[in-house]
DSSP file (Angstrom, degrees, kcal/mol; ACC not computed):
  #  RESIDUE AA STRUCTURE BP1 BP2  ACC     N-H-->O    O-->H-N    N-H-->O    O-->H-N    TCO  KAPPA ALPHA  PHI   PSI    X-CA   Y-CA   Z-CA
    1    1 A X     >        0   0    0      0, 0.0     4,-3.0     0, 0.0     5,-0.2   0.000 360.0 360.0 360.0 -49.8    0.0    0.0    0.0
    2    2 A X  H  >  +     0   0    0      2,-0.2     4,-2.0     1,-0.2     5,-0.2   0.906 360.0  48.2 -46.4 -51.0    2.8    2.2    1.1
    3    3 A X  H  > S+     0   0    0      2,-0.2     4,-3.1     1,-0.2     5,-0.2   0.967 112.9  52.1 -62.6 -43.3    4.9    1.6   -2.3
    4    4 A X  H  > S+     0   0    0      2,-0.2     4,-2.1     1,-0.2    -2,-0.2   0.972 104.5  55.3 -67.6 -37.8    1.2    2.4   -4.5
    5    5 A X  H  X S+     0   0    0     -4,-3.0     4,-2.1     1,-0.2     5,-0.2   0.984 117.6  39.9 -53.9 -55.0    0.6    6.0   -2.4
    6    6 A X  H  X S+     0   0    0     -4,-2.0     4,-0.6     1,-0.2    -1,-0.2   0.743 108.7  52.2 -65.5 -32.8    4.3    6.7   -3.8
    7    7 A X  H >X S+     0   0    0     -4,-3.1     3,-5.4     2,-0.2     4,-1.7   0.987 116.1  51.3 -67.3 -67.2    4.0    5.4   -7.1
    8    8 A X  H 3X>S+     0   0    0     -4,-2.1     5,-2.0     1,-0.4     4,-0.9   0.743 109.6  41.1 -21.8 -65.3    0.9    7.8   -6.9
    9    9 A X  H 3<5S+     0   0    0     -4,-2.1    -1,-0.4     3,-0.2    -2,-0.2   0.614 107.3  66.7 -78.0   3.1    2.3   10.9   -5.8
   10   10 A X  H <<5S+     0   0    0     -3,-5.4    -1,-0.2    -4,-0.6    -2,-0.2   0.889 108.7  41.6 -55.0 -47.0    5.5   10.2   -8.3
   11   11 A X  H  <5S-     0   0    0     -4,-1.7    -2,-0.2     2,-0.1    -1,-0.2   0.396 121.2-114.4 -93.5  -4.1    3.0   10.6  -11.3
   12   12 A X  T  <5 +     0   0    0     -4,-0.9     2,-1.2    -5,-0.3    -3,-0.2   0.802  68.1 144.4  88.0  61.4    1.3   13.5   -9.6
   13   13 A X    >>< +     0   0    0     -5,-2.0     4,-1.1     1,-0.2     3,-0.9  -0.853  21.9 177.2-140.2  85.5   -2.1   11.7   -9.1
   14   14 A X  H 3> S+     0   0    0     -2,-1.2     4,-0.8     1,-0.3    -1,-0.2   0.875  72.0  40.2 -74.6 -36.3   -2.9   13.2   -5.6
   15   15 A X  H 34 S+     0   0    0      1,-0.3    -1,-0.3     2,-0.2     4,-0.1   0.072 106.3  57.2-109.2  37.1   -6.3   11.6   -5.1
   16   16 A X  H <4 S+     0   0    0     -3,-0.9     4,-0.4   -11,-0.1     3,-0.3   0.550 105.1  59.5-120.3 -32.1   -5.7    8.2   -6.4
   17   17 A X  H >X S+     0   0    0     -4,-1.1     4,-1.2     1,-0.2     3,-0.6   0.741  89.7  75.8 -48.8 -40.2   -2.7    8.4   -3.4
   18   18 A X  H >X S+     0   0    0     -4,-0.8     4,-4.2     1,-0.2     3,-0.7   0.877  91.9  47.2 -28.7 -71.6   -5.5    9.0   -0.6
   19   19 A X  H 3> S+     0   0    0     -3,-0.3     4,-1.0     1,-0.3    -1,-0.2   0.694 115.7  43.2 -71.6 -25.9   -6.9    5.3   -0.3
   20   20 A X  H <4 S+     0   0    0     -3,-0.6     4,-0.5    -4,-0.4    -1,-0.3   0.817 118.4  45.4 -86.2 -25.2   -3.4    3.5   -0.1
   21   21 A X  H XX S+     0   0    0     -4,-1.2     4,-2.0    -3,-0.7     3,-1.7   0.959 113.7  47.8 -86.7 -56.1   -1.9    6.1    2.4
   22   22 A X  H 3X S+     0   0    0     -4,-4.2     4,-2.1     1,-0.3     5,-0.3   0.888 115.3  44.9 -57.6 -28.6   -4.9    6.1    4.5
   23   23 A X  H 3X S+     0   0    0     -4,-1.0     4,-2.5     2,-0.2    -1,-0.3   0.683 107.0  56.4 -70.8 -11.6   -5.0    2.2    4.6
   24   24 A X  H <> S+     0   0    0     -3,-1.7     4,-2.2    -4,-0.5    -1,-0.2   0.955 118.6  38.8 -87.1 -60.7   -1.2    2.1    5.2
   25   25 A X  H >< S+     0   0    0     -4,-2.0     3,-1.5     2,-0.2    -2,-0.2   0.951 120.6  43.5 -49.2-101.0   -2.5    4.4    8.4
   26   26 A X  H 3< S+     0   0    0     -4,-2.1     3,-0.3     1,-0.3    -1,-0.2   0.741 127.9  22.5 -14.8 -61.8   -5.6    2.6    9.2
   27   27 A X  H 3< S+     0   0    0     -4,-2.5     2,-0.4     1,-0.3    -1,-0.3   0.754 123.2  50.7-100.5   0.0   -4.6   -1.0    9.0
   28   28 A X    X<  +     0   0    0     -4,-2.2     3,-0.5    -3,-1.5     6,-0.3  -0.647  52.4 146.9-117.1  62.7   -0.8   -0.8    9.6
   29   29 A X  T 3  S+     0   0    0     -2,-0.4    -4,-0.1    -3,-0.3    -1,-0.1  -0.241  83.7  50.0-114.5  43.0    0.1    1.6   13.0
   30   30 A X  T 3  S+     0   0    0     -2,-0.1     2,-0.3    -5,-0.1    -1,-0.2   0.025  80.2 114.7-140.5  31.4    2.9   -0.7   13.4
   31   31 A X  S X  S-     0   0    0     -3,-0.5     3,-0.8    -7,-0.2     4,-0.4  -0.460  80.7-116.4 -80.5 148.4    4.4   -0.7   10.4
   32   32 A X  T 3  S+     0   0    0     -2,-0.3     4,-0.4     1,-0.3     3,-0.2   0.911 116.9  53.5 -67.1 -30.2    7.9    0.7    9.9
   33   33 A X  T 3> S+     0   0    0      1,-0.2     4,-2.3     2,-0.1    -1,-0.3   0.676  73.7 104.8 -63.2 -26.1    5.8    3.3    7.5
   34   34 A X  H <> S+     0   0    0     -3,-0.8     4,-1.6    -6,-0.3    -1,-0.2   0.746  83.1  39.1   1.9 -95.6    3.4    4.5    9.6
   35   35 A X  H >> S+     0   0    0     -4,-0.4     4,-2.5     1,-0.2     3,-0.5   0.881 115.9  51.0 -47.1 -59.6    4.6    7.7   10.3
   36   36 A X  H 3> S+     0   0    0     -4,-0.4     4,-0.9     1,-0.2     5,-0.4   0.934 102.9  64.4 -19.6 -62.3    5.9    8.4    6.5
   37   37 A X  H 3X S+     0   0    0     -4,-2.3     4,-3.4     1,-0.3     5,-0.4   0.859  97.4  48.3 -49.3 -44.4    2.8    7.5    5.6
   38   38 A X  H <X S+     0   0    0     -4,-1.6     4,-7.1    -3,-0.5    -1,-0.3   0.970 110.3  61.2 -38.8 -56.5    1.0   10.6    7.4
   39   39 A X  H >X S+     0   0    0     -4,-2.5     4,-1.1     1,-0.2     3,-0.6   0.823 105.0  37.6 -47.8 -70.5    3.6   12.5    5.8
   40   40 A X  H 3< S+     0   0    0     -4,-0.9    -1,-0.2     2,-0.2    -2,-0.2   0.570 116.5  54.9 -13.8 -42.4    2.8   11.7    2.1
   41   41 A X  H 3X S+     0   0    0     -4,-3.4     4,-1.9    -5,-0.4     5,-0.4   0.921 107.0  51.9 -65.2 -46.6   -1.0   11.9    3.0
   42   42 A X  H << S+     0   0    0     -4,-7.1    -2,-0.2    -3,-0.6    -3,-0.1   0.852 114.5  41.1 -51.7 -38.6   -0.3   15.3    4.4
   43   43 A X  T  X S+     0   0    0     -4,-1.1     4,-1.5    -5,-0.2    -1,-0.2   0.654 107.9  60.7 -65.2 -22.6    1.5   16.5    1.1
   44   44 A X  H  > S+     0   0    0     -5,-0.3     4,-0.7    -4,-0.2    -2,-0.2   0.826 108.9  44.1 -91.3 -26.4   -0.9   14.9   -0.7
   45   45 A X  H  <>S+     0   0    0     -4,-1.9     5,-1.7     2,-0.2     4,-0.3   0.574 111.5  49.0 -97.8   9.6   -3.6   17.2    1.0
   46   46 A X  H >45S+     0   0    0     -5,-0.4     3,-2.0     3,-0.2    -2,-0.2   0.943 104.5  53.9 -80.7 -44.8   -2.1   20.0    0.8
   47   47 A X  H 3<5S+     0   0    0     -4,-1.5    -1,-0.2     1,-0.3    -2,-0.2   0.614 107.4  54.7 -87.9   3.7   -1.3   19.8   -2.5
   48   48 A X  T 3<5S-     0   0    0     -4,-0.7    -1,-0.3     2,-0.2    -2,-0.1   0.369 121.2-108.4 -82.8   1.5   -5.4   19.0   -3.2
   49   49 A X  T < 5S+     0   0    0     -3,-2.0     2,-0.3    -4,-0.3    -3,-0.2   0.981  85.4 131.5  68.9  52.2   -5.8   22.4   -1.4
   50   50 A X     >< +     0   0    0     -5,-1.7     4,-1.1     2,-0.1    -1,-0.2  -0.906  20.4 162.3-100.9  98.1   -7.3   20.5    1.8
   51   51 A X  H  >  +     0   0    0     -2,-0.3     4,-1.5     2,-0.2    -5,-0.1   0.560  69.3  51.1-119.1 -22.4   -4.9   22.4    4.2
   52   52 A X  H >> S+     0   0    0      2,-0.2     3,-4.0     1,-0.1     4,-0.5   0.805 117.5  40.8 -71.7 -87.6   -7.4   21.4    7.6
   53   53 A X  H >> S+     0   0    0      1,-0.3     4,-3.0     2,-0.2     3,-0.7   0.609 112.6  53.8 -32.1 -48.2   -7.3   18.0    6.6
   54   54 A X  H 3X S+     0   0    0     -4,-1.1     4,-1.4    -9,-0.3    -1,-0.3   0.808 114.3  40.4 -33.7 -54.1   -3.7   18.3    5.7
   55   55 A X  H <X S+     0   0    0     -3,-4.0     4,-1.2    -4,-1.5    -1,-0.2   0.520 109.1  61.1 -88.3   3.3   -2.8   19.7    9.2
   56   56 A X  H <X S+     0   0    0     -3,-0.7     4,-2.6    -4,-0.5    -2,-0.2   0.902 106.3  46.4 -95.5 -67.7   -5.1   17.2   11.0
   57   57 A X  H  X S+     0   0    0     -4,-3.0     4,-0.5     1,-0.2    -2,-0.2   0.847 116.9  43.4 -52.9 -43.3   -3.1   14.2    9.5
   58   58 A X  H >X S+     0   0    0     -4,-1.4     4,-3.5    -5,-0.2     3,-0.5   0.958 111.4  51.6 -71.8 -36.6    0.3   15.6   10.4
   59   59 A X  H 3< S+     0   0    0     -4,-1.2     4,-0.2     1,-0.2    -2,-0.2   0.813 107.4  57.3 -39.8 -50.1   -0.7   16.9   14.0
   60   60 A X  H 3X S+     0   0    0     -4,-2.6     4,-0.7     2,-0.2    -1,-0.2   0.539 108.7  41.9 -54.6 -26.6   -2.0   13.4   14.6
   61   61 A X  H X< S+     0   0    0     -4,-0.5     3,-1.5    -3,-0.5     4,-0.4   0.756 110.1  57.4 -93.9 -64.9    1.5   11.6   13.8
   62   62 A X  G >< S+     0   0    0     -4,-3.5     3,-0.9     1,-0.2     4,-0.2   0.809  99.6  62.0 -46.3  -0.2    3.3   14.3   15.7
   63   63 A X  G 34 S+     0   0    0      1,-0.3    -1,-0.2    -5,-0.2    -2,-0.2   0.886  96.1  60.5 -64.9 -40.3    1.0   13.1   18.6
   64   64 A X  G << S-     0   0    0     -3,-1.5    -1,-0.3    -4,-0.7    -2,-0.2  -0.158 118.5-109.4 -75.8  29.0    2.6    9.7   18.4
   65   65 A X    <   -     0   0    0     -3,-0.9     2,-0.3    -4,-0.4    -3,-0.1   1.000  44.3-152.8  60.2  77.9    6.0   11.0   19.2
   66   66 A X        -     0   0    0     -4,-0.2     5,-0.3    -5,-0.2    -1,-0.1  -0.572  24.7 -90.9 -76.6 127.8    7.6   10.4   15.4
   67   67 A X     >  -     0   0    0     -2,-0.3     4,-1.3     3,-0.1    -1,-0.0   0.271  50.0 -86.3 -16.8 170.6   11.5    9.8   15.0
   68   68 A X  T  4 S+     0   0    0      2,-0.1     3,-0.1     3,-0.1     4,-0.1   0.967 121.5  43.2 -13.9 -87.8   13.9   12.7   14.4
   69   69 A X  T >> S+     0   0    0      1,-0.2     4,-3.7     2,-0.2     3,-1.4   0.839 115.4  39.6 -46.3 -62.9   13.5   12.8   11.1
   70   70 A X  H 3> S+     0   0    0      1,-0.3     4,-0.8     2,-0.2    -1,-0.2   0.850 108.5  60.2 -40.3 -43.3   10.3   12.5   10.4
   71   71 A X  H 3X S+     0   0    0     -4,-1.3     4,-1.3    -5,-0.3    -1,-0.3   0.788 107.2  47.6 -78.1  -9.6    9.3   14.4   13.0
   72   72 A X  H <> S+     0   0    0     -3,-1.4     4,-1.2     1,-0.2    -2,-0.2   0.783 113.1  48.3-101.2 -19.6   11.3   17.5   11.5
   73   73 A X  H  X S+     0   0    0     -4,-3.7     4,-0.6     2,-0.1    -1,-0.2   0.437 112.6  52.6 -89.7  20.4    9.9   17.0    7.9
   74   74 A X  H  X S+     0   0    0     -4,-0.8     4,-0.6    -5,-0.2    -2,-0.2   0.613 106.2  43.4 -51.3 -54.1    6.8   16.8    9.6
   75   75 A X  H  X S+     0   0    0     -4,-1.3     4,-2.8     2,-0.2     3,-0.4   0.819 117.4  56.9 -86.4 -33.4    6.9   20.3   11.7
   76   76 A X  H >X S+     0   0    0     -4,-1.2     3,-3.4     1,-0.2     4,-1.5   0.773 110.2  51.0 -51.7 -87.9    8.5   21.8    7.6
   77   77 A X  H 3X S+     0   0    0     -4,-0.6     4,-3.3     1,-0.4    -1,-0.2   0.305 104.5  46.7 -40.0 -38.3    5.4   20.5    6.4
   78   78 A X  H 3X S+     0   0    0     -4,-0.6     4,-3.4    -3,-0.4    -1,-0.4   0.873 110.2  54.3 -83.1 -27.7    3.1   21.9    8.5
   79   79 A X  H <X S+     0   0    0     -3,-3.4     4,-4.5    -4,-2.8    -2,-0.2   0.942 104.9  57.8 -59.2 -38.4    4.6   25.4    8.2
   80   80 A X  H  X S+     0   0    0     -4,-1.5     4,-0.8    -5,-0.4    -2,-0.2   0.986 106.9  46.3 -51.5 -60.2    4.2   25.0    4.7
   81   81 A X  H  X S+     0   0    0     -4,-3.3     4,-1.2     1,-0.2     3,-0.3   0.843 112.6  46.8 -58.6 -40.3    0.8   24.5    5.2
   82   82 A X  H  < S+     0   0    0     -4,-3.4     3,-0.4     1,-0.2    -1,-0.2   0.979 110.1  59.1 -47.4 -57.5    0.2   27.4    7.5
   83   83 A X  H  < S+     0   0    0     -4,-4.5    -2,-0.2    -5,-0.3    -1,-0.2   0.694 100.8  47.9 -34.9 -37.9    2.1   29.3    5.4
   84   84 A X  H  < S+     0   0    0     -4,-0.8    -1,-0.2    -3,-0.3    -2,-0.2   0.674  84.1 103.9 -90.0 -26.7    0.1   29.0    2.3
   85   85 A X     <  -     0   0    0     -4,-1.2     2,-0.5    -3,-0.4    -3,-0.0  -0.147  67.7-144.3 -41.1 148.9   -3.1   29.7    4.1
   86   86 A X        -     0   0    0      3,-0.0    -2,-0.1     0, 0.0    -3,-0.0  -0.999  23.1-128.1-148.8 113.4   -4.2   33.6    3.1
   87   87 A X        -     0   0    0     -2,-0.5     2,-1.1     1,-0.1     0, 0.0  -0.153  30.8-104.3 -65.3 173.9   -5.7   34.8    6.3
   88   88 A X        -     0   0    0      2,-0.0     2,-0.2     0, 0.0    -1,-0.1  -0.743  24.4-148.2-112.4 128.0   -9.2   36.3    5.6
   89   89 A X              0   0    0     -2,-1.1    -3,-0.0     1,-0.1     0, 0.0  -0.492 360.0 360.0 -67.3 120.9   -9.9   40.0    5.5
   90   90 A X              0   0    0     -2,-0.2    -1,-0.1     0, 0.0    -2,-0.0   0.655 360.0 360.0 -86.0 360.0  -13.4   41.2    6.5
């Protein structure tokens, strides 16, 4: 599942990546991917312009205490996604 979410987002085919990343998530929390996987789901909403959903799925792995690494292209990622958010002006 893990390898088909990647194939996915390779080819840039963001919402055919969803359903392999969330099952990776879903049926796998002790799989050595786990955590990636959040990541890749999170990039993969962001880049559908779901930026809640996006930060929902990364917040949720940093909850489980995530490696280093992960956890520091994790915390990039969500700044990215804050970032790109355009407050609104009344």
């Amino acid at each position: 599942m893990f390898g088909l979410g990647l194939s996915y987002l390779k080819m840039n085919k963001f919402s055919e990546a969803t359903g392999p990343l969330t099952r990776v998530i879903e049926e796998y929390p002790r799989s050595d991917k786990w955590f990636m996987a959040h990541v890749m789901l999170g990039s993969t909403h962001d880049r559908n312009a779901e930026k809640s959903q996006a930060l929902y799925i990364l917040e949720k792995a940093l909850s489980q205490i995530p490696p280093t690494a992960i956890r520091s292209m994790t915390d990039r990622l969500i700044n990215l996604v804050h970032d790109e958010v355009v407050p609104m002006t009344s």
